[in-house]
C-alpha positions as CSV (number, residue, x, y, z in Angstrom):
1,X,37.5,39.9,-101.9
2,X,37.9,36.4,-100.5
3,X,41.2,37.3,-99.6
4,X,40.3,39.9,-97.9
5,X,37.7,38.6,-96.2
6,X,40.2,35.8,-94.8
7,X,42.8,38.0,-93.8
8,X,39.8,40.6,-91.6
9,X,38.9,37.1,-90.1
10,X,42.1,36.3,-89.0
11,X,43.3,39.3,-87.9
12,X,40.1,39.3,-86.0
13,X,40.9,35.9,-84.0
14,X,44.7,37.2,-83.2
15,X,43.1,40.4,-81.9
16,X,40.9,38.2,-79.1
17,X,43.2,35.6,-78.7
18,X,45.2,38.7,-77.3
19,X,42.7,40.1,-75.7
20,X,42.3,36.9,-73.8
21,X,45.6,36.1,-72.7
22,X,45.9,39.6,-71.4
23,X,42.6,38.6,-69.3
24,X,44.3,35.8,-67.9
25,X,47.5,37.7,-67.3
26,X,45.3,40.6,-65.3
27,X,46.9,42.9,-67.8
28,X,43.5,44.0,-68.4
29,X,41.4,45.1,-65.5
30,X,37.9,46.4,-66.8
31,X,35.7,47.2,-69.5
32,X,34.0,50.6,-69.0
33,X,29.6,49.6,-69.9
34,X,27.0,52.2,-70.8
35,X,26.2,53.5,-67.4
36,X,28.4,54.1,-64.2
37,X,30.4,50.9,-64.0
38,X,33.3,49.0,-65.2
39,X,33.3,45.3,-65.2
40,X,36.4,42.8,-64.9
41,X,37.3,40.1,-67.4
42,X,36.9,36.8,-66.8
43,X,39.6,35.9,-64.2
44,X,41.5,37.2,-61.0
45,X,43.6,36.3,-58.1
46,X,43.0,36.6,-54.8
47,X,45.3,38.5,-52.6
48,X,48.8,37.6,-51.4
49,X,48.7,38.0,-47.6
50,X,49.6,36.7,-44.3
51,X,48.1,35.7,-41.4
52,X,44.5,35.5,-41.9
53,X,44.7,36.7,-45.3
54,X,44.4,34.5,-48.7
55,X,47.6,32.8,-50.1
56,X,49.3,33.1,-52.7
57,X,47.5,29.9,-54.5
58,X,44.2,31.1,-53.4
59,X,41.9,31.6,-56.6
60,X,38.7,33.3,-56.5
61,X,36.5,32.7,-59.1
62,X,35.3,35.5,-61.5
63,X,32.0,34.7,-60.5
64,X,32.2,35.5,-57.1
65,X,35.3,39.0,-57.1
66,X,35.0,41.4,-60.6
67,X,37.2,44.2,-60.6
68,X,35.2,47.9,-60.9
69,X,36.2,51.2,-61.6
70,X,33.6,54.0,-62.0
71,X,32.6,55.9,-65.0
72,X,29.4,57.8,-65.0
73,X,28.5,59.2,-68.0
74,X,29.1,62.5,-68.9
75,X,24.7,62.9,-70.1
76,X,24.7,62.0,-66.5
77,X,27.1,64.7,-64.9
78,X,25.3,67.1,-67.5
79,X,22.1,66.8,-66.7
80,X,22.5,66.7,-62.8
81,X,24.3,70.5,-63.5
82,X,21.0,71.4,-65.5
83,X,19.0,70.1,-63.0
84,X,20.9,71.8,-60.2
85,X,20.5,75.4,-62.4
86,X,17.0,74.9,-62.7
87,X,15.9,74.3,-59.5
88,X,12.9,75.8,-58.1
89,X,13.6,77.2,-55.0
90,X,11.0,77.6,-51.9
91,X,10.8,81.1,-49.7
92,X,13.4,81.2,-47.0
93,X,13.2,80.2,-43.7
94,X,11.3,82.0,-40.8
95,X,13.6,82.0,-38.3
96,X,17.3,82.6,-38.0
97,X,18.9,79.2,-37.6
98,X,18.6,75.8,-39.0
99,X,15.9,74.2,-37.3
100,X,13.6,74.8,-39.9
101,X,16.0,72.9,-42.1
102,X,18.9,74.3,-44.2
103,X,18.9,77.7,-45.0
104,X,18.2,78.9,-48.0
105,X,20.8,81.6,-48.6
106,X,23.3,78.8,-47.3
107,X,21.8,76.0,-49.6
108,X,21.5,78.1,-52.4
109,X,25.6,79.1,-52.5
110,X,26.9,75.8,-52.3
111,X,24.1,74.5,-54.9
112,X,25.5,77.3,-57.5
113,X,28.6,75.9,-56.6
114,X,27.5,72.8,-57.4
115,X,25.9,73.3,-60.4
116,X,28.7,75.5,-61.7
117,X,32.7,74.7,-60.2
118,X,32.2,71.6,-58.6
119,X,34.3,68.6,-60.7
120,X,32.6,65.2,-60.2
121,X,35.3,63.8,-62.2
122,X,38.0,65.0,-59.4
123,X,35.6,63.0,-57.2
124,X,35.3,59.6,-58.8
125,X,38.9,59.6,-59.3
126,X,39.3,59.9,-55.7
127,X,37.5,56.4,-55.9
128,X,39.5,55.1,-58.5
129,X,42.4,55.8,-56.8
130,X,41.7,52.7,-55.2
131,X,40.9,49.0,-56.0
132,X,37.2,48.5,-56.2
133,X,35.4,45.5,-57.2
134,X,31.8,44.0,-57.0
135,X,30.7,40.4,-55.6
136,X,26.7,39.1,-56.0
137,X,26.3,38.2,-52.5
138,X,22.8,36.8,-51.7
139,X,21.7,37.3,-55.2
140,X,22.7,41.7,-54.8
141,X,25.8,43.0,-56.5
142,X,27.6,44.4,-53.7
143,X,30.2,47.0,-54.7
144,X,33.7,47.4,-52.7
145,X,37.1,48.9,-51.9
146,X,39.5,46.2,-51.3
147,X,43.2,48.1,-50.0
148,X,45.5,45.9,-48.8
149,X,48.7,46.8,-46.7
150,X,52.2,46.3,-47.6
151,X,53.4,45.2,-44.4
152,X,53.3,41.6,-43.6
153,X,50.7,40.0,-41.4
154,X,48.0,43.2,-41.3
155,X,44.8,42.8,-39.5
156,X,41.9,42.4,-42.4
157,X,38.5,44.9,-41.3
158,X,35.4,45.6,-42.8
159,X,34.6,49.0,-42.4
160,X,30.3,49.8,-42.9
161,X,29.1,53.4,-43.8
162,X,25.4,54.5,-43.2
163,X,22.9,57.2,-44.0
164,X,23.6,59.7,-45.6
165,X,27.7,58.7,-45.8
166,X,29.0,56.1,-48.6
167,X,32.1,55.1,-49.3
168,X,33.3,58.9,-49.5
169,X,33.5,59.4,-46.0
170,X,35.8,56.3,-44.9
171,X,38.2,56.9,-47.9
172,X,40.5,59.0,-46.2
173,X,40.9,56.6,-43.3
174,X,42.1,54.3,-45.7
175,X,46.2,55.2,-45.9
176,X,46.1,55.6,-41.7
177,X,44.8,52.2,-41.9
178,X,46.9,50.4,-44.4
179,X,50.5,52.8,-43.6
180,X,50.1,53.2,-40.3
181,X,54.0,53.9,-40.5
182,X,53.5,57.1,-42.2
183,X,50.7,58.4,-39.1
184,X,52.8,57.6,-35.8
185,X,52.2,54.4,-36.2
186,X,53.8,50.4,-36.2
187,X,54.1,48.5,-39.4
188,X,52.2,45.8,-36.8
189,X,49.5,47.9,-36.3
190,X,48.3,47.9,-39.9
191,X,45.6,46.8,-41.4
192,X,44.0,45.5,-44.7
193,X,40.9,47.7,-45.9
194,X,37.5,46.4,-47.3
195,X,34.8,49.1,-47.2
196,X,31.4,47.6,-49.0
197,X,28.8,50.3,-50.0
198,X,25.4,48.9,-48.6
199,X,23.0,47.2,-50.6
200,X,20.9,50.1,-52.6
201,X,23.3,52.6,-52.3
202,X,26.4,54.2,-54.5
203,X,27.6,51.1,-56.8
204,X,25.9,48.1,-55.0
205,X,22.6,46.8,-56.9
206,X,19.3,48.2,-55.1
207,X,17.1,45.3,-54.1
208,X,14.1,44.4,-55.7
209,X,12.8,42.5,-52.8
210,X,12.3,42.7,-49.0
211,X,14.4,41.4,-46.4
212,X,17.3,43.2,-46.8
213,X,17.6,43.9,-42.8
214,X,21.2,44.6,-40.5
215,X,20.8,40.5,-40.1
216,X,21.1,40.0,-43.5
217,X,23.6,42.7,-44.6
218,X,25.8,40.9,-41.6
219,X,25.6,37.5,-42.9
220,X,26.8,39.1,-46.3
221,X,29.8,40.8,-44.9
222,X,30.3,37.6,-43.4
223,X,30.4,35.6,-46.9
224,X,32.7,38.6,-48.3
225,X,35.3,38.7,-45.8
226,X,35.4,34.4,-46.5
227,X,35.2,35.4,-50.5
228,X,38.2,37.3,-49.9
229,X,39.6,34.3,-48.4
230,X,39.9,36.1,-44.8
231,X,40.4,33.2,-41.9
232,X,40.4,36.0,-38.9
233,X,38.6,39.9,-39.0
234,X,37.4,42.7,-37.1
235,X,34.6,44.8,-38.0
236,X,33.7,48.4,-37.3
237,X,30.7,50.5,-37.9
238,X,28.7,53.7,-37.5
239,X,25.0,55.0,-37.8
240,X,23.6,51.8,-39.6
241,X,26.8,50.2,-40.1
242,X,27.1,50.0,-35.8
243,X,23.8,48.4,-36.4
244,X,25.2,45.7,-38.9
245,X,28.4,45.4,-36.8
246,X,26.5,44.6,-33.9
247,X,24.4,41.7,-35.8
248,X,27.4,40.2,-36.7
249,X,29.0,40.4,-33.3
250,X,25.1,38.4,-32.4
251,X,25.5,35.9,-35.2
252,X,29.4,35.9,-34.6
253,X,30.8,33.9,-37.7
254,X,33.7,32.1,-38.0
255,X,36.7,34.8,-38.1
256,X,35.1,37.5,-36.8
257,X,37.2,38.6,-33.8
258,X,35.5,41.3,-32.4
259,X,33.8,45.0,-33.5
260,X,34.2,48.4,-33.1
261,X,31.5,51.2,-32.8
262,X,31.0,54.5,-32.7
263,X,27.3,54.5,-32.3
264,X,26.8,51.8,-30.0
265,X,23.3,50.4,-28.2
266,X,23.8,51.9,-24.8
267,X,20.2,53.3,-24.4
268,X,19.6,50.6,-21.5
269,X,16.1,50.2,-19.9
270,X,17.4,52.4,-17.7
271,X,19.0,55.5,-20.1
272,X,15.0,55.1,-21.1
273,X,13.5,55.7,-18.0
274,X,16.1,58.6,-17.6
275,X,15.0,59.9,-21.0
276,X,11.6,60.2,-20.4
277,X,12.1,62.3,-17.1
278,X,11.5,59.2,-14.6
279,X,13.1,61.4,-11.9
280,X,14.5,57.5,-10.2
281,X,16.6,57.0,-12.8
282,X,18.1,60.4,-13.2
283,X,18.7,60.9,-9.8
284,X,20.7,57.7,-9.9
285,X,22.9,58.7,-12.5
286,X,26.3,61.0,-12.4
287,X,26.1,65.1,-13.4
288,X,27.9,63.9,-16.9
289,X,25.3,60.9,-17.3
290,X,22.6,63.8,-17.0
291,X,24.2,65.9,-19.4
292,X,24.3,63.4,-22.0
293,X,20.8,62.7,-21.3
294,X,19.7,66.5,-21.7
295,X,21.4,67.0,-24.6
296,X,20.2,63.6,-26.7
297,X,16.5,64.7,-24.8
298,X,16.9,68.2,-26.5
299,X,18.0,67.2,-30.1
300,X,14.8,64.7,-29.9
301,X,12.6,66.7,-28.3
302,X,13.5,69.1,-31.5
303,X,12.6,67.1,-34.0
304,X,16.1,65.3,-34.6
305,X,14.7,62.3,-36.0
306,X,11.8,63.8,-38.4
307,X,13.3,62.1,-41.2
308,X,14.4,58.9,-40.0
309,X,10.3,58.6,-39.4
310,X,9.4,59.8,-42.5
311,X,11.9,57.2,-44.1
312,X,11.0,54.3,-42.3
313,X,7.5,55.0,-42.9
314,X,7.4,56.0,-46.9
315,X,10.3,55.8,-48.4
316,X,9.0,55.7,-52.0
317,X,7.6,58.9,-51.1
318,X,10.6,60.4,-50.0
319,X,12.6,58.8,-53.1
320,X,10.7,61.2,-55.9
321,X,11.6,64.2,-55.2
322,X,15.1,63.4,-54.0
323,X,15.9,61.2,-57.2
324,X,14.6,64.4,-59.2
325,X,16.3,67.1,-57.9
326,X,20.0,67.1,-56.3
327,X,19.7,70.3,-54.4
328,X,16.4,68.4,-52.9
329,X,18.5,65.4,-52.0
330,X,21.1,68.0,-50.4
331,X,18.6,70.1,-48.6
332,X,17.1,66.4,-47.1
333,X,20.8,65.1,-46.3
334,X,22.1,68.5,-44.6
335,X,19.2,67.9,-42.2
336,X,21.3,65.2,-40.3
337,X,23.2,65.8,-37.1
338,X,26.4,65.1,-39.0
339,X,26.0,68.4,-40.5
340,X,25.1,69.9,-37.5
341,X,29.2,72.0,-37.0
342,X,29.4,72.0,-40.9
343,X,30.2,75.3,-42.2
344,X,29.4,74.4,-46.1
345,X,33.0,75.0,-47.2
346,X,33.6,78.7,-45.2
347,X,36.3,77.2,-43.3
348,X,39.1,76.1,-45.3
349,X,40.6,73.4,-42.7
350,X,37.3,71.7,-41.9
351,X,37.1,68.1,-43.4
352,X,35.0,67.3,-45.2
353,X,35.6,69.8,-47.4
354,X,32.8,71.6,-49.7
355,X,34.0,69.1,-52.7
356,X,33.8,65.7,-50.1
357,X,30.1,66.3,-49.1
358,X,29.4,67.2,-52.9
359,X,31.2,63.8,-53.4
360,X,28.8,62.3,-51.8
361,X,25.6,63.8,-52.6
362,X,26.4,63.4,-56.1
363,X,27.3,59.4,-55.4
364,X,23.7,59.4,-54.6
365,X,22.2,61.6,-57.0
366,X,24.4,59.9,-60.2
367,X,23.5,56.4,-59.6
368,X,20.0,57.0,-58.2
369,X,19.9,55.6,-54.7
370,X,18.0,58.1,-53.3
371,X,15.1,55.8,-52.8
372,X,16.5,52.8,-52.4
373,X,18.9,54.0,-49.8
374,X,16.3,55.2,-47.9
375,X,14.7,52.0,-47.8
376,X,17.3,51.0,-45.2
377,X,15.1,52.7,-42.6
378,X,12.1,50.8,-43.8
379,X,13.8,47.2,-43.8
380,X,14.5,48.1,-40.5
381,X,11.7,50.2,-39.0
382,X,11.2,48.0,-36.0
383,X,14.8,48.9,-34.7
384,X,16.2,51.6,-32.3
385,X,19.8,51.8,-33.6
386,X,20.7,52.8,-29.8
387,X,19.0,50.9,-28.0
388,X,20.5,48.0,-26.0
389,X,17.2,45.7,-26.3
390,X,16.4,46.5,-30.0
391,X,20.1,45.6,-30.5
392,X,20.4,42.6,-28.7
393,X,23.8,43.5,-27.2
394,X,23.4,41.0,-24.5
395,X,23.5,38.7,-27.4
396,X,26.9,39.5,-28.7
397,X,29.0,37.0,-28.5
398,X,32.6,38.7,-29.6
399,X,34.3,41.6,-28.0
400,X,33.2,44.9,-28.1
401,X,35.4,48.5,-28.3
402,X,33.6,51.6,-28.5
403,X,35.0,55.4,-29.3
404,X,32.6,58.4,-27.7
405,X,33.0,61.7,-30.2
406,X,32.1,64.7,-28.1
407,X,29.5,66.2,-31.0
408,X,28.1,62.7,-31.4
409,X,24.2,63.0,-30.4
410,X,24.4,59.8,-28.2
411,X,27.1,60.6,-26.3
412,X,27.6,57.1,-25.1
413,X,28.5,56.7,-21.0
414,X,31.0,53.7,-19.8
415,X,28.3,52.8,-17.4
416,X,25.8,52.4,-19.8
417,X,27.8,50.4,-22.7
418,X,28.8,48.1,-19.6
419,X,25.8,47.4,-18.6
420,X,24.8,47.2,-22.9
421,X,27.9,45.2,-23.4
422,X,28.8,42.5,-21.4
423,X,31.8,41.6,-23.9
424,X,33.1,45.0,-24.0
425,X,36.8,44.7,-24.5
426,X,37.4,48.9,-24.8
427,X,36.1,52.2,-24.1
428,X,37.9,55.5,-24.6
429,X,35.9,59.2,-25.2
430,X,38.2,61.4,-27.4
431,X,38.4,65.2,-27.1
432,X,37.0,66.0,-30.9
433,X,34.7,64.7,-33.9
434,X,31.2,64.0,-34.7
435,X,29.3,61.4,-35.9
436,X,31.2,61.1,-39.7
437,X,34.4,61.1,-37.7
438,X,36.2,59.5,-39.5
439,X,35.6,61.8,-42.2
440,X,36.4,64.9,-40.0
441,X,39.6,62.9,-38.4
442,X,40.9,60.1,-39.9
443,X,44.0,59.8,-38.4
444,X,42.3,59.9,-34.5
445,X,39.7,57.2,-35.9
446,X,42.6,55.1,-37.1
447,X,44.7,55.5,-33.3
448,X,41.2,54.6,-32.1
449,X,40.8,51.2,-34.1
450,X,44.7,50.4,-33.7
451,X,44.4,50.6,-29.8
452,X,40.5,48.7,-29.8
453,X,42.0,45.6,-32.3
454,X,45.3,45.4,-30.5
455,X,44.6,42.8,-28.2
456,X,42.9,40.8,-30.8
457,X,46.3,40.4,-33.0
C-alpha cells in the first residue's frame, strides 16, 4: 500500500511538472472553467512585430495578457432554446410596417429559427477562429481579439464596436485588414487587428461601479494598445466606439496617430439650428445639406431614439426582461436603425446573414450583458454622440478621417465635419452600407481605413 501510495505520488509530480513546462513552452494555451471562458496558464509572449509593434524580447506578464477561448456551457445553450420555445408572445402590430417595432410574424420566424436550426457552436467557433485573450485594465477584465499580420511592419488599430454590435460584427473585417494582399490590396497597407469588447458586454467583466464613461474606456484602450507593447496606433470607431475614438483623439496618448469614424460629431451649433427648423440656418445650407437634415429630422421626429432614452434613463429596468427572454432582447435590438434594410435572412447575399445577427444576440443573451450593456447609455447620458460640442471635437488633438455610408442616419456633410473637425486629415462618402458597415462590407470598410491611415505610416 505504501508502495503504492509512493508511486501515485510520484506519478502525480511528473504529471505537473509536465504540465508546467508545457506552460512555459505555450504548448498549452487554456483551461476551459465552469462558465463561458477559458483562462491561459501562467506565462506568454508578446508579439513578434515591427515597427511600432513589440519585439521579439518583449515579455508581458501573465498578469496583465491571458489567452481566452470561449466555451459556453451546453445548460446554457439549452436553456436559451427552451426559453426561446416558450416565449410568450404579444398581439401583432397595428399597422403594416415596423414603426411600431418588429413585426411579429417577422420576429416570430427567425425566433423559431432560433430556438430550433440555429448552431451557436458554428458561432463561437467563428470567435475561436481567432486569438482572444483578456487583460484587467482599471480593475475590469476586458476581453479581446488580438490578429496580427504576416507582413512585416503592419499598422497596429484598435477597432471599438457599440450597441447593439460586439465583436461579431468587426470579425469579418479582420482578414481585409491583416491580408490585405488577398482583397486588392499592398502587403504595406496591412494592419495588425485588436478589437476589445466594451466593458459589460460579450466576454469583458461588467462593472460593479460607476464611472465607466467614453473617457475612461479611452484611457483603457490606451493602456491596452501599450500592454501589447504598441509604440505608434490608429484607432477607429462606430456608434459608441466613434464616441470612445474621439475621447482618445481629446486625451491623445502617446502613439496614438490619429482616428477614424464612421459616426462622427458633425451636429455643429449650426446643423442644430437647422434641425430645429431655424429657417437661417437652412436657407444657408446646400439642397444635399437639407436633405440630410430632413431625413435625420424624420427618423427623430419618429421616435428613432426611444430606446436610447429609455436606456440612459433605467437601464436596470430595461435589463429584466431582456436578460430573461432572448426573443425580448431580439425584438429590443431589431429596433435600431442598423436593422433598418435588414431582411431577417430572406435574402441570401445580404451580410449579415440570419446566423451573424443570431451571433450576436446570443453573445448577449449567453453571457448576460443585457443590462449591463445597456448601462453604457447611462454612464453616458449627458452626451450627444453627434454632436460636435458634447464631443468636444475642437478638442482633438490628432488627425481625423471620416467614411459617410449612404443608409447611415447622420449622414455626415464635409462642411459640417470641417467645421466639427479642425484636424480632419480625410473625408470620402461611399456609394453603399449602413451604420454596421463593416459588417454589411468589410472589404469597402477596409479600402476606407487603408486610404484614411495611409498618410500616417
Amino acid at each position: 500500500m505504501n508502495f503504492l501510495r509512493s508511486y501515485c505520488r510520484a506519478i502525480r509530480n511528473i504529471a505537473i511538472a509536465a504540465i508546467e513546462v508545457a506552460l512555459c513552452l505555450g504548448l498549452i494555451l487554456v483551461t476551459p472553467d465552469q462558465s463561458h471562458s477559458s483562462n491561459a496558464g501562467k506565462k506568454g509572449k508578446a508579439i513578434e512585430v515591427s515597427a511600432g509593434r513589440p519585439n521579439r524580447e518583449q515579455v508581458v506578464s501573465t498578469e496583465a495578457i491571458r489567452p481566452f477561448r470561449s466555451n459556453i456551457s451546453r445548460s446554457d445553450v439549452a436553456d436559451m432554446r427552451r426559453r426561446l420555445a416558450a416565449t410568450r408572445w404579444p398581439d401583432a402590430e397595428t399597422v403594416s410596417d415596423d414603426s411600431q417595432g418588429a413585426q411579429l410574424a417577422k420576429l416570430q420566424d427567425l425566433v423559431r429559427y432560433w430556438a430550433t436550426d440555429y448552431d451557436w457552436r458554428k458561432g463561437e467557433a467563428k470567435l475561436n477562429t481567432f486569438p482572444q485573450f483578456k487583460s484587467k485594465i482599471d480593475g475590469v477584465d476586458i476581453h479581446f481579439i488580438h490578429v496580427r499580420s504576416r507582413h512585416p511592419n503592419a499598422m497596429p488599430i484598435i477597432i471599438t464596436h457599440g450597441w447593439p454590435g460586439s465583436v461579431f460584427e468587426q470579425i469579418k473585417l479582420i482578414e481585409p485588414l491583416t491580408d490585405p494582399t488577398k482583397y486588392g490590396g499592398r502587403a504595406e497597407d496591412a494592419f495588425d487587428v485588436v478589437i476589445p469588447s466594451l466593458p459589460g458586454f460579450g466576454f469583458s467583466g461588467r462593472p460593479t461601479e460607476t464611472g465607466w464613461n467614453l473617457e475612461r474606456i479611452g484611457r483603457a484602450w490606451a493602456t491596452l494598445m501599450q500592454r501589447l507593447g504598441y509604440t505608434r496606433y490608429v484607432a477607429q470607431g462606430g456608434d459608441w466606439g466613434a464616441g470612445v475614438v474621439e475621447a482618445m483623439g481629446r486625451q491623445a496618448p502617446t502613439g496614438l496617430l490619429g482616428i477614424h469614424t464612421n459616426l462622427p460629431a458633425v451636429i455643429t451649433p449650426e446643423v442644430g439650428a437647422a434641425l430645429a427648423g431655424e429657417k437661417t440656418a437652412l436657407a444657408a445650407m446646400s439642397e444635399k445639406e437639407r436633405s440630410a437634415v430632413k431625413d435625420l429630422g424624420t427618423y427623430l421626429g419618429n421616435g428613432g431614439l426611444s430606446y436610447l432614452v429609455m436606456m440612459g434613463a433605467r437601464p436596470q429596468a430595461v435589463g429584466y426582461g431582456l436578460t430573461d427572454s432572448p426573443a425580448g432582447l431580439a425584438g429590443w435590438m431589431l429596433v435600431h436603425s442598423g436593422f433598418t434594410k435588414w431582411t431577417y435572412g430572406k435574402d441570401p447575399k445580404q451580410s449579415p446573414t440570419r446566423d451573424d445577427v443570431l451571433d450576436n444576440f446570443s453573445l448577449y443573451w449567453l453571457t448576460n450583458t443585457a443590462g449591463s450593456s445597456a448601462r453604457i447609455y447611462w454612464e453616458n447620458r449627458d452626451q450627444n454622440l453627434t454632436s460636435s460640442t458634447s464631443q468636444k471635437t475642437a478638442e482633438i488633438k490628432v488627425p481625423v478621417a471620416i467614411t459617410v455610408f449612404p443608409n447611415e442616419v447622420v449622414r455626415a456633410q464635409e462642411s459640417w465635419a470641417r467645421r466639427a473637425f479642425p484636424t480632419l486629415a480625410y473625408f470620402n462618402e461611399v456609394d453603399r452600407g449602413g451604420h454596421f458597415a463593416m459588417w454589411e462590407y468589410p472589404e469597402l470598410f477596409a479600402e476606407e481605413l487603408r486610404a484614411s491611415f495611409k498618410a500616417l505610416r
